[in-house]
N, C-alpha and C positions, 0 to 999 in steps of 0.2 A: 375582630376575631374573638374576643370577649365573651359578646352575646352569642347565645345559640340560635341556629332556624328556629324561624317561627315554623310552626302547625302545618301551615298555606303554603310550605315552600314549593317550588316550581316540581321538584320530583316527587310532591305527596298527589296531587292529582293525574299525573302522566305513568307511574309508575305500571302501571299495567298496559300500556301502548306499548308494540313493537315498535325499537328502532336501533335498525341495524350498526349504526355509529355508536349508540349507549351499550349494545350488549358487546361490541368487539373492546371499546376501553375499556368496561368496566369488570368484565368478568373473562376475559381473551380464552380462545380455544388455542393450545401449541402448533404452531405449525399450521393455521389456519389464516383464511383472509374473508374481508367484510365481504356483505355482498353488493360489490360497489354499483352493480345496473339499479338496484333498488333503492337508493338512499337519494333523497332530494335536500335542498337546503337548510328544507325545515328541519331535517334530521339531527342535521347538525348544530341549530340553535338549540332543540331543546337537548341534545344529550350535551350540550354546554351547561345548562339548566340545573340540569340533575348530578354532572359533574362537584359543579360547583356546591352544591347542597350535601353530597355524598362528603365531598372532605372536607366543609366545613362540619361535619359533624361529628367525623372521624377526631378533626382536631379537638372540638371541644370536649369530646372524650377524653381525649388525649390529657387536656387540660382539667378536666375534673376528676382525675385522679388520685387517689389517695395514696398511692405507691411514693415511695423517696425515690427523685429524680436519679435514675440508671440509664445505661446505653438500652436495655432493654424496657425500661417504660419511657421512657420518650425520643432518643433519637433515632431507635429501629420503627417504633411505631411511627413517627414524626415522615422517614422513609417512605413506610408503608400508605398512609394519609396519601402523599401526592402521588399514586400510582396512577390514577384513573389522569389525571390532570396531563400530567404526562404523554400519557397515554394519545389524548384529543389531541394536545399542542402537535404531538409528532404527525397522527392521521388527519390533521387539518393543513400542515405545512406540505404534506405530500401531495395532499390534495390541490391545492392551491397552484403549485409551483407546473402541475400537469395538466389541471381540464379547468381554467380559469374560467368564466364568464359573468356577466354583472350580477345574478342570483346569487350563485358561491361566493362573488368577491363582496357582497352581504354582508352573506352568513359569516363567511370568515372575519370581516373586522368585527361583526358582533361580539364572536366569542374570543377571536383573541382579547377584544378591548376584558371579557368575563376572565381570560384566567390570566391576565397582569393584576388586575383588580386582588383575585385569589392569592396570586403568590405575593405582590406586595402586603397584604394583611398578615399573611403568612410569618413572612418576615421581618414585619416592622410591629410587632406583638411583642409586647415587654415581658407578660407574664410568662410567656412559650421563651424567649429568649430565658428569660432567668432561672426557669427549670434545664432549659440546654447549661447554664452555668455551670448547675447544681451536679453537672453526672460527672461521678467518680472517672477516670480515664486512665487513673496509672495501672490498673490489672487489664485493661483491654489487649485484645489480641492488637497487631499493629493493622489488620486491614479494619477492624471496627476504630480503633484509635483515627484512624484516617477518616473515617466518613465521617465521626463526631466532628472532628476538626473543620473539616471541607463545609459541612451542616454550619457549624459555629461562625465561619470567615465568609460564607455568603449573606448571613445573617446582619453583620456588622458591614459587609459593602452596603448592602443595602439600605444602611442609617438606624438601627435599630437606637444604637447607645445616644443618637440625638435628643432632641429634648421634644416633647411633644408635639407643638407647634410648628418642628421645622421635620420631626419627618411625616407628618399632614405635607407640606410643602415639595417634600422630597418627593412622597407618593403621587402628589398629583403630577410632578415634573415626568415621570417615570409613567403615569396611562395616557397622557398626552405626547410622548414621545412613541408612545406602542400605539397610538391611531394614526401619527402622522408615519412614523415607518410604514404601516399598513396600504395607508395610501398612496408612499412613493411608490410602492412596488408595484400595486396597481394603475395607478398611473403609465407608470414606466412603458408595461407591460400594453399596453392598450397606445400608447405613444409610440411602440417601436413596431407595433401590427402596423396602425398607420402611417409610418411612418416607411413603407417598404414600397421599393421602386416598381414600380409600374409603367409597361412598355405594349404599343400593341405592334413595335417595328420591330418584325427580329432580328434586322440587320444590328440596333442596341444590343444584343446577345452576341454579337460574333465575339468567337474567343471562348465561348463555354460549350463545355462538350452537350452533346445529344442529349443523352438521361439529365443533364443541369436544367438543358432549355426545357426537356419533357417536365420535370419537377416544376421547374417556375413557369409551366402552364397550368399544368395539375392546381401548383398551389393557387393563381388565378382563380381556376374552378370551383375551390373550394371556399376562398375567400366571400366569392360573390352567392353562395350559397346554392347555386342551380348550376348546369351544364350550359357554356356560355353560348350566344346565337352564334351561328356557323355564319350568316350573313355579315354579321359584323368584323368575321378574322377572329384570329386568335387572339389572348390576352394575356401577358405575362408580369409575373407577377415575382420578383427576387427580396424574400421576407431578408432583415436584417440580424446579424447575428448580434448577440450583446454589446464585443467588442468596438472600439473605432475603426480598425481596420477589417474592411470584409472581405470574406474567402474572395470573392467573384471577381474584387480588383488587381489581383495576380491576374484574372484569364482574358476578361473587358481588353477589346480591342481598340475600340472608339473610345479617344481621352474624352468628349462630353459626356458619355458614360458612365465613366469613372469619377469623373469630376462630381456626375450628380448626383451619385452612390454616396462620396465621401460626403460632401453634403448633407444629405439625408441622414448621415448616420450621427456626422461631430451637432450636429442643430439637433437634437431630440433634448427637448425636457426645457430646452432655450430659444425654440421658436413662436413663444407667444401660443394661445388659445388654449385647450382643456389638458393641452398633456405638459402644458410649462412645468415644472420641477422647480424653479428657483424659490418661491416664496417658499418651499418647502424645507429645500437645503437651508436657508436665513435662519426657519424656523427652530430648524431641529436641532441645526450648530450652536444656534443661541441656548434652546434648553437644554443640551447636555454638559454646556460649558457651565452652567447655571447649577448643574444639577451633583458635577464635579465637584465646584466650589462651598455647595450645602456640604459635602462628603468630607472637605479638608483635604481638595485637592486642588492645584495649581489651572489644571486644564484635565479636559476630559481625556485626552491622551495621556495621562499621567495616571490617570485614574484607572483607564484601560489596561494600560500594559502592566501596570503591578499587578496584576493580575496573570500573569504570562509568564515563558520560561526567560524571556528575554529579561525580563523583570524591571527595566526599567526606559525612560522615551530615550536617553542619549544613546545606549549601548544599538539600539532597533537601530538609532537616526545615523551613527557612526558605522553602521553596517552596511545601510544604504549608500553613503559617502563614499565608502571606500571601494563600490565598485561605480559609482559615477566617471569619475576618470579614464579606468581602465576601457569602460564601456565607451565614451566618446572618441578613445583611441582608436578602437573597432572598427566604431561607424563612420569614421574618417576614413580608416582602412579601403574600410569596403565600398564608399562613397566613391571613392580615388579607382578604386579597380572596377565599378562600374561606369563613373564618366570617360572610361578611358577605353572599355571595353565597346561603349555604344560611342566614342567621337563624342562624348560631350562636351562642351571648354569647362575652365575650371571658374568659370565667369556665369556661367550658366544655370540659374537659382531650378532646384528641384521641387516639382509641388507635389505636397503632400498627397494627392491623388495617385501620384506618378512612382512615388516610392514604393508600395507592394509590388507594381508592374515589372519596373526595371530588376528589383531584386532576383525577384523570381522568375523572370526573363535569362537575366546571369547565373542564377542559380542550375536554370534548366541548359541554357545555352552552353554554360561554362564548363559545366559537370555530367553536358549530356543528360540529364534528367527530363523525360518526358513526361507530365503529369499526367495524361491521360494511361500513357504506356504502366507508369507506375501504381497507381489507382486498380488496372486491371487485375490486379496482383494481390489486391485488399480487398476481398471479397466481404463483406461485412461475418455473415453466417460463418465461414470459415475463419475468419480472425478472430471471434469471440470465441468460436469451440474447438479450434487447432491451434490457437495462437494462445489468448487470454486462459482456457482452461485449461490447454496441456500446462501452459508452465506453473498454475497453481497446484495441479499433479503431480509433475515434478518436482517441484520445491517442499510440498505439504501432503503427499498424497491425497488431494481430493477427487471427488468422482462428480458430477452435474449432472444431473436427471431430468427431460422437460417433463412439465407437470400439467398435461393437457388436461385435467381438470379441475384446475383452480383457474382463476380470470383475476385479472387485473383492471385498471382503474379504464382500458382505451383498449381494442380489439390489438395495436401495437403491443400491447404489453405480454409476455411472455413470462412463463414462473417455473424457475429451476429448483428442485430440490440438489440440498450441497452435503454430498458425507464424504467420512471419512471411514473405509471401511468397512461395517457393520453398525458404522454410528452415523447418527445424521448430528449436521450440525444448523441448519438455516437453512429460510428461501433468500433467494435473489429472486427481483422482477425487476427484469431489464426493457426500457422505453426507449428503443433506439431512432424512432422519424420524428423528424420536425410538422409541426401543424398549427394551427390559428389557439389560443389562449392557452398556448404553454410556454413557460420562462424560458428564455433564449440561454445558450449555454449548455453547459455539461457539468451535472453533482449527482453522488450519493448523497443517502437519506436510511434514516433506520426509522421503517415502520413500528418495529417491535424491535425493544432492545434485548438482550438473551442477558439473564442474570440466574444466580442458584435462588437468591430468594424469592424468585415468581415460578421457577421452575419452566418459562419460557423461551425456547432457541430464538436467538433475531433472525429477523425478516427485517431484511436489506433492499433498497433499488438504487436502480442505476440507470439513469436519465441521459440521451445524447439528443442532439438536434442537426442527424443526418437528414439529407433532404430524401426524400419517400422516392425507392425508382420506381420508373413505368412500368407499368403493366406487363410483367413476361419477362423483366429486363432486375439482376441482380442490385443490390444496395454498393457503390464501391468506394471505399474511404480513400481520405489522402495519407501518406501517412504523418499527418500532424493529425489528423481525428488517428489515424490508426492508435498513438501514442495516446491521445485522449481516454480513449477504448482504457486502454492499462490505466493508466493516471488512476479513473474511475473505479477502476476496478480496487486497485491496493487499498482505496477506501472498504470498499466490501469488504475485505479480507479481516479487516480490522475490528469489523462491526460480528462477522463472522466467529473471530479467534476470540471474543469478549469470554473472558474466564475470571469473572467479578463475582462476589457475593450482590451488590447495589446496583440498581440500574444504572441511580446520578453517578457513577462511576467509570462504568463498564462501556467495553467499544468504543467508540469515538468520543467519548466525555473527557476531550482532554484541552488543555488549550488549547486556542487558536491561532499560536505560532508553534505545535507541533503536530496538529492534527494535518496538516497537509504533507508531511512527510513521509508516513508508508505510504501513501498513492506515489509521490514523485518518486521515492525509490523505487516503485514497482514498474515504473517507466521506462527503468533498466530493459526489460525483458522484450522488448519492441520489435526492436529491429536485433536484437542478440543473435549471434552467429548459433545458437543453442535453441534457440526458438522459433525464430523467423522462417529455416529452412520448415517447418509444421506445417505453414497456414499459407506460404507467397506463393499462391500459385494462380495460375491465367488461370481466369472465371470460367472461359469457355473452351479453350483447351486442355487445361489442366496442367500443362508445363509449369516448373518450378522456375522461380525465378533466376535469372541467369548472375551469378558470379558479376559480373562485372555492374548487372544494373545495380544488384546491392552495395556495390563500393563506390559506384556514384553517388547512391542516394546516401549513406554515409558521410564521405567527401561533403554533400553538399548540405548536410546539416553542421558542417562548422563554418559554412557561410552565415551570414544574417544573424550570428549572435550579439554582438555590438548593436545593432537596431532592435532586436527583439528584448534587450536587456533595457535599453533607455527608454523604451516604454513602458517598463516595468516600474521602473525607477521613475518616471515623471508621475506617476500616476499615486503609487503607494507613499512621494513624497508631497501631493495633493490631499492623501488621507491625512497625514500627521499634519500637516501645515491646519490643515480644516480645523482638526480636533486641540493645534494647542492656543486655541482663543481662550481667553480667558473669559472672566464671567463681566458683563456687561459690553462684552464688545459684539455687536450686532452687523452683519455684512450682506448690505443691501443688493450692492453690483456684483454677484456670483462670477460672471464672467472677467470684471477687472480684477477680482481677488487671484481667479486663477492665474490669470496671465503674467500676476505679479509675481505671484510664487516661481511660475517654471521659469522666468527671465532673472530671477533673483538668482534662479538654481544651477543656471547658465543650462538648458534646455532650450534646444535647438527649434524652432517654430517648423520646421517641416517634418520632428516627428512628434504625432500627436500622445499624448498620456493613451496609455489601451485604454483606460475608463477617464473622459470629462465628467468634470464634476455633475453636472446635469443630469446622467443616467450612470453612475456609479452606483449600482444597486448593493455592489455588496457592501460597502460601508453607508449607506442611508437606511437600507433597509435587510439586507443581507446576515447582520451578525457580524461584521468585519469591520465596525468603527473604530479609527484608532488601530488599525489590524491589517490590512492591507500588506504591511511590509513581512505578514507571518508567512507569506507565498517565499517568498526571500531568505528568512530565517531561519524556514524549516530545511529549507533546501539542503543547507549546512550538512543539514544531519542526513539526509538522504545521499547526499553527495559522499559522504564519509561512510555511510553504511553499502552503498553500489559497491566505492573504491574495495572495499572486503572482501562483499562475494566474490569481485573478481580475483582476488588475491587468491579467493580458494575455487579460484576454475570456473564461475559462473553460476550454473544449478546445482548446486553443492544438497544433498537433502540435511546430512548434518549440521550446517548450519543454518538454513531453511528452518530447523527443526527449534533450536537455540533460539536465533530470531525471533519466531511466534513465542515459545516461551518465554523466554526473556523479556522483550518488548513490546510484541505487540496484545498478546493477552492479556496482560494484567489490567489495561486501560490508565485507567487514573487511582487504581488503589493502591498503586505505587508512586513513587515519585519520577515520574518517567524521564528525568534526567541522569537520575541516578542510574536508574537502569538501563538507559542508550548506554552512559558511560563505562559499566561494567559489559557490558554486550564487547564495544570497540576495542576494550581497555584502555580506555582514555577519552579526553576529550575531542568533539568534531574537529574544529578548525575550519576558516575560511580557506586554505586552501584546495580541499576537495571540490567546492564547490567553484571557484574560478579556473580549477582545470575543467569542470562539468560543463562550464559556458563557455570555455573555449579564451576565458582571456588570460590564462596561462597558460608556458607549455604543457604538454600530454606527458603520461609517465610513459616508462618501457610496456608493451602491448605483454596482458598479462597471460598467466598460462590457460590454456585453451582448454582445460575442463578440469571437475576438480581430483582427479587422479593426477594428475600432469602438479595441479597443486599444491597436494597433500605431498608430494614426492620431494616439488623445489622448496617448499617448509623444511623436511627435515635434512635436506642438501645443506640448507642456508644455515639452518642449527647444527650441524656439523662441519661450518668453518667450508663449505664447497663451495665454488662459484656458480659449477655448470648448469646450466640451464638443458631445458625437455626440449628437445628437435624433434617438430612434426614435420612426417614424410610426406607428402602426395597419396603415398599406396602404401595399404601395408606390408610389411617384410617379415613372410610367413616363415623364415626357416632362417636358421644361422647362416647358413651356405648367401641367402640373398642378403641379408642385412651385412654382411663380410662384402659382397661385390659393391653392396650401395656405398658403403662408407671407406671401400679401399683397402681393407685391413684382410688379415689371415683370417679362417675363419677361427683358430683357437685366439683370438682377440675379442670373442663375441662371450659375453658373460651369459651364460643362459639365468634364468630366475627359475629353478624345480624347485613344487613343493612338495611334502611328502608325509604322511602321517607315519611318525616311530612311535613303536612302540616302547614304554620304558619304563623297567621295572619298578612297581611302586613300593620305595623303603618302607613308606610309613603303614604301609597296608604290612610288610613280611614282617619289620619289626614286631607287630602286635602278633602276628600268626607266631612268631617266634615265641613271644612271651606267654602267648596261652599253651602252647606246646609245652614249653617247662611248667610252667604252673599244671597241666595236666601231667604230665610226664611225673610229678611231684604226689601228686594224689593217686595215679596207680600204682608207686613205689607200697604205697600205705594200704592199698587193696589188693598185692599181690601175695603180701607175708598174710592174706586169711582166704584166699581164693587157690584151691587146688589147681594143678596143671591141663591143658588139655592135651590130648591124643598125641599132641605134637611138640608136648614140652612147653609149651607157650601157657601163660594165664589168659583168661579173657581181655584185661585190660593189655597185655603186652600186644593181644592180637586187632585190638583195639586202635595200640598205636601205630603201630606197623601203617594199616589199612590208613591212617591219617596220614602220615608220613607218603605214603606213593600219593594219597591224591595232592598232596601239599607238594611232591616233586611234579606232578602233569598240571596242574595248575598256577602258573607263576604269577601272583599280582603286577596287573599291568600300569599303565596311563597311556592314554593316546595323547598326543602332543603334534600339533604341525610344525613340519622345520622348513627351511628351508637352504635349499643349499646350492649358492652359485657355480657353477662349474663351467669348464671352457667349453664350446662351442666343437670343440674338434673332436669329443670322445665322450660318449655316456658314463652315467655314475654305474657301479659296483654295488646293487644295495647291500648285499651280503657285507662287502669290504667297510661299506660308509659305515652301515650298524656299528658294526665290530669300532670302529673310530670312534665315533663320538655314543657309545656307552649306550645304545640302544639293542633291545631283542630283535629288531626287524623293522625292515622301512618297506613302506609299500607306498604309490607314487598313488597324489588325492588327487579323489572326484572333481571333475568343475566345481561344484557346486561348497565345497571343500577349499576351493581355492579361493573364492570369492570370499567366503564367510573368513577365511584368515586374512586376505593381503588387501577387498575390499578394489580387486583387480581381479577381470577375466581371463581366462586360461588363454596365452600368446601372446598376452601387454604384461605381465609380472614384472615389475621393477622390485630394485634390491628396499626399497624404505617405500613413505607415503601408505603406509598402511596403518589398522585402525587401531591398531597396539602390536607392541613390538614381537617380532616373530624370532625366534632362536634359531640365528643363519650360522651358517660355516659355507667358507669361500676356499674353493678348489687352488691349491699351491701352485696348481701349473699355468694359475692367469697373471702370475708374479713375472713372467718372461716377457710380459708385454708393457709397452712404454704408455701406449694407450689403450681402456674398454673400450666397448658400448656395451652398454647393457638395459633392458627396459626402460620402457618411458611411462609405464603405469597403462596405455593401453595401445593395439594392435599397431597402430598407425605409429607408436614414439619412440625414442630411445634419447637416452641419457649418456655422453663421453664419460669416463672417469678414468683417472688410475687407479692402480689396483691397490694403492695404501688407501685413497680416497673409498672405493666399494668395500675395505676390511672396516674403514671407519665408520661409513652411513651403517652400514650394514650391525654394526656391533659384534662384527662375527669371529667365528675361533678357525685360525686357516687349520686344511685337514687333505689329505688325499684320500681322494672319490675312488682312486681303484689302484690296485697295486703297481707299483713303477716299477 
């Protein structure tokens, strides 16, 4: 980094070539996308070319500078330099991870290998690091104080303060680790296409619905590149998903099958010939542990997680531990209630083929759950735009607009403009079918990250790998993809709400044991009794899902958590295990390591780790080294922040609103621990999260929306116990809410609001006091001003006329009250005035009602409103031993006594009409 380009550099001859890749990093239009039918791979080498040469020369500016090292000569500009760079890495990983093939998968290790290369120079540059020393920091504001810092702590992970020779050493451990990651993923990826069952009997298929087998004909078809001979039968073709367990061995009738499926899926990366994985895994574990140990660290997991909110490998590894147990308690559970439910003996070894089947056989059997039945119900179209977008509506006011004239990277791809209002804020391009050279799974990704200093909204996607329906025939999810769907999405939301000055910041720039926690929070919203009824509806009928299939499928998501938790846990305690080799220890037999590990862990051999080490893509090549267990960690916080919203009713928009403010906009220009923690008022805790999986009990079922919420908050702050009772129907009149609940009907607290009008002091005070102070100066203009006609001076006649308009006009205030009264007899407005010190009550608008109690006119409750309303509570609901009174909306209502409703209420008792 020292020397500058030479003359010859790659971007002094090409600079006048179109290419679509170089003008979208380097110079980006807002709210715009590349034009990806145009761009071949040569594109994207040379705008690597020109990348590279654009900020090395920005830096050496940077560095020949005459300026005294400032936040504003070198680590705003330092920022600025790696925009384009940035820029490629993100529309090169997008690219990759969606329309793979050997040409891209190239060009890509090309240039990734170009900008490791870039930002290690970057970073391990003395002279740049010593001017980063040199800036003043104590007058920074605290979000520039932060990116200096964040600038300065990546600069020193990545060996800067070493001594010459070892970070030369460092650096090369660090582009050899960025080709071999490069090529696990390709690998991978090209090992699990081949890697996918192939049948031409479709008796193999019994057990998957119609559009499954139509799909894994399709994908046959597509596979083999032509429409297959009719002569030969059909071909099918079931591609594999990332995981070890695949969707298809819940539905596989035929255990050989299943058998050959699991097969195919645990042997990827470790069956010998081009797509082996293991000499890679030896490799890569070796140089990171190597490369830890240059750094002055123990193990490369050590090196990772300082890095993290976790902060350290015990507290991650103690986290993982402590739901090990609970979880194999689970899976005993559930093991015992399956061999018992199918007559298995307790002698009777289960194969791990056989484990999705049985489950989800008991799951369906047990809990009446039909997959097909339920699926019909998840219509893809309709869950992402009545499900996934109303409740971002709901929660955040957004609006989603398709953008039929912008195109994505695959005729699948779809592009939504996202506002808020009159504002926009971002695209989302959503890639929801599965097809041949795209990474298996389900992620966001930010094309474009939205920051103030590019002046650029992000551009989000959001990637699934549903199977493509037939022709004529709807896409329909299960709902674990339905939940997926969301998962995905709360990452958008995030990349969305980015309210950063810095890119390195903003949106998802945070670590990687928090960055998975608004998606899992927003997983809440799924099957929510608040959102679900939007989007469940039969494809082809249109009927809403019925009441009872929803509390099966409920019901039967607190089956299989104990199984679905221990393979979490074998897998992410395979990451750590991997990462805390030390430096010289090199591990030949990939498969005997593993097995060592889970049998040390006491992991059960019939359920497999969801990622073997062999096609663990996200800790080899993923970004997840050492990270794996941040699926886990984050959850914490997602768990703790769910438990909330429920507290306050579910779609609350107020604190929807807090939320994004709080936590999820700032990204990393804050210390986002800090800020969860003020969000919660306090710390997560594990327990949120082991009632979320079910291996603790459930709390009391919380209030049913956030009026009902807002209501039992300030119940609870006023020493009440009572809880909101939801009816069946609502009770449109005292008279029925009296027959429902047994009572008189003057036992029914009504909630009237009412705008009084009331005389404003501080306005007649002054009218008063300029009155005398006038009154005082026509004294002094009367003794020189002659009489008129009528004995009066002008100024007397002056006052006079003040004085009547000063009596027909009385300064007011409008003020909403409200005032409880029984149920048996209307208020008095005339009498009420006259009581509590008002000109006049007049009964408010709806719209009046809502803007004070933040409640619709027929659900008013006495409290739960958005500040406190000036009540009086009618004397004559003293004669009752018990109320009801509102429940905050139509459908609720609240018991109280009546010293309890004087006390929520903060109210002054009064009689509404004369006795």
């Amino acid at each position: 980094m020292t020397q500058p380009p030479t003359v010859d550099s790659p971007a002094g001859d090409r600079s006048a070539a179109a290419n679509p890749v170089w003008e979208f990093v380097s110079a980006p239009a807002d709210l715009a996308l590349p034009d990806f039918a145009a761009i071949a791979p040569a594109h994207i080498v040379d705008a690597g070319d020109r990348v590279v040469a654009a900020v090395r020369q920005s830096v050496t500016a940077l560095l020949a500078s005459g300026e005294e090292p400032s936040f504003a000569s070198v680590t705003l500009p330092l920022e600025r330099a790696q925009l384009p760079a940035r820029a490629l890495a993100a529309f090169v990983r997008v690219l990759e991870s969606n329309v793979l093939d050997d040409a891209l998968a190239e060009a890509v290790a090309e240039v990734s290998a170009q900008l490791t290369s870039l930002r290690l120079s970057i970073e391990l540059d003395e002279q740049l690091f010593d001017r980063l020393g040199g800036v003043p920091v104590s007058e920074l504001i605290p979000e520039d104080r932060r990116l200096h810092e964040l600038t300065v702590t990546r600069h020193v992970r990545a060996g800067v303060r070493l001594p010459a020779a070892e970070r030369e050493t460092v650096a090369e451990i660090a582009r050899e680790l960025d080709r071999l990651e490069t090529e696990f993923g390709q690998v991978l990826v090209q090992e699990t296409a081949a890697r996918a069952l192939t049948t031409d009997d479709p008796a193999d298929l019994e057990g998957l619905g119609p559009d499954r087998i139509a799909a894994a004909h399709a994908a046959s078809e597509a596979a083999s590149g032509a429409s297959q001979d009719a002569a030969a039968g059909p071909q099918y073709r079931l591609p594999l998903v990332n995981t070890s367990q695949q969707d298809a061995l819940a539905s596989l009738v035929r255990p050989e099958t299943r058998a050959r499926l699991m097969e195919l899926s645990l042997g990827r990366g470790s069956s010998g010939g081009p797509g082996d994985t293991r000499g890679l895994v030896t490799d890569i574990t070796a140089l990171r542990a190597a490369q830890a140990a240059h750094l002055g660290y123990h193990s490369y997991a050590q090196y990772s997680v300082d890095d993290s909110t976790a902060g350290d490998v015990e507290s991650a590894g103690n986290l993982l531990q402590s739901l090990l147990e609970p979880a194999q308690r689970q899976f005993e559970r559930e093991a015992g209630r399956v061999r018992e439910y199918f007559g298995l003996g307790g002698n009777q070894p289960l194969a791990r083929h056989d484990i999705l089947r049985l489950w989800e056989r008991y799951r369906a059997e047990a809990f009446e759950v039909d997959a097909e039945e339920a699926a019909a119900h998840f219509e893809f179209e309709r869950v992402l735009t009545d499900g996934v977008f109303a409740a971002a509506n709901a929660l955040y006011g957004l609006a989603f607009a398709l953008r039929e004239d912008l195109a994505g990277w695959h005729p699948d791809v779809r592009v939504y403009e996202v506002t808020e209002g009159s504002r926009t804020l971002g695209l989302v391009l959503v890639d929801p079918f599965a097809r041949t050279g795209k990474r298996g799974g389900a992620w966001m990704d930010e094309l474009v990250t939205g920051s103030r200093l590019t002046g650029l909204h992000p551009v989000t996607t959001l990637t699934l790998n549903v199977p493509a329906p037939a022709p004529g025939r709807p896409a329909l999810l299960t709902p674990d993809e339905t939940v997926t769907l969301f998962h995905e999405f709360g990452h958008v939301l995030h990349g969305l709400f980015a309210d950063s000055s810095y890119p390195s910041q903003a949106g998802t720039a945070v670590p990687r044991d928090y960055v998975e926690f608004p998606s899992q929070q927003f997983e809440m919203w799924a099957l929510h009794p608040q959102v679900l009824p939007g989007y469940a509806r039969h494809w082809e009928t249109g009927a809403p899902i019925s009441a009872e299939l929803v509390q099966r499928l409920r019901d039967a998501q607190t089956f299989g958590q104990g199984f679905a938790t221990l393979e979490y846990l074998a897998a992410a305690m395979l990451d750590l295990s991997w990462h805390s080799l030390e430096d010289g220890e090199v591990i030949e037999d990939v498969l005997a390591f593993e097995a060592e590990v889970l049998a040390a862990a006491g992991f059960e051999d019939v359920v497999p780790p969801r990622y073997r080490t062999a096609y663990f893509q996200h800790i080899f090549s993923g970004g997840y080294a050492a990270g794996y267990y941040s699926y886990l960690w984050s959850e914490q916080y997602a768990a703790a922040v769910s438990e909330l919203f429920e507290d306050h009713g579910g779609l609350d928009p107020e604190l929807g609103r807090a939320y994004r403010e709080g936590v999820l906009a700032p990204g990393y220009s804050r210390d986002p621990l800090t800020a969860l923690d003020r969000f919660l008022g306090g710390e997560a805790g594990v327990e949120p999260l082991l009632r979320r999986r079910g291996l603790a009990p459930a709390r009391p079922a919380p209030p049913a929306c956030p009026e009902h919420a807002r209501l039992e908050r300030d119940l609870r702050e006023a020493g009440i116990t009572s809880r909101v009772q939801v009816h069946p129907e609502p009770l449109p009149t005292a008279q029925a809410a009296a027959e429902f609940h047994g009572v008189p009907v003057e036992a029914i607290a009504n909630s009237l609001v009412f705008i009084a009008e009331f005389p404003d002091e501080e306005a007649i005070a002054a009218a008063e006091s300029r009155s005398l102070l006038q009154t005082g100066e026509q004294e002094v203009i009367s003794a020189q001003e002659p009489a008129s006609a009528s004995g009066e001076t002008e100024a007397e006649a002056a006052s006079s006329a003040s004085a009547e308009a000063g009596d027909a006009e009385v300064p007011v205030i409008e003020e909403p009250v409200l005032i409880m009264t029984s149920g048996g007899h209307r208020v008095d407005t005339e009498f009420a005035a006259e009581q509590i010190g008002a000109l006049r009550l007049k009964r408010a608008r709806p719209e009046q009602v809502l803007a004070a109690t933040g409640q619709a006119v027929g659900g008013v409750a006495p409290a739960g409103h958005p500040a406190h309303v000036r009540s009086y509570v009618d004397r004559t609901l003293r004669g009752h031993a018990q109320l009801w009174a509102g429940g905050g909306t139509v459908e609720a209502m609240v018991p109280l006594t009546y010293a309890e409703l004087v006390r929520v209420t903060r109210g002054e008792e009064i009689d509404v009409r004369p006795q």
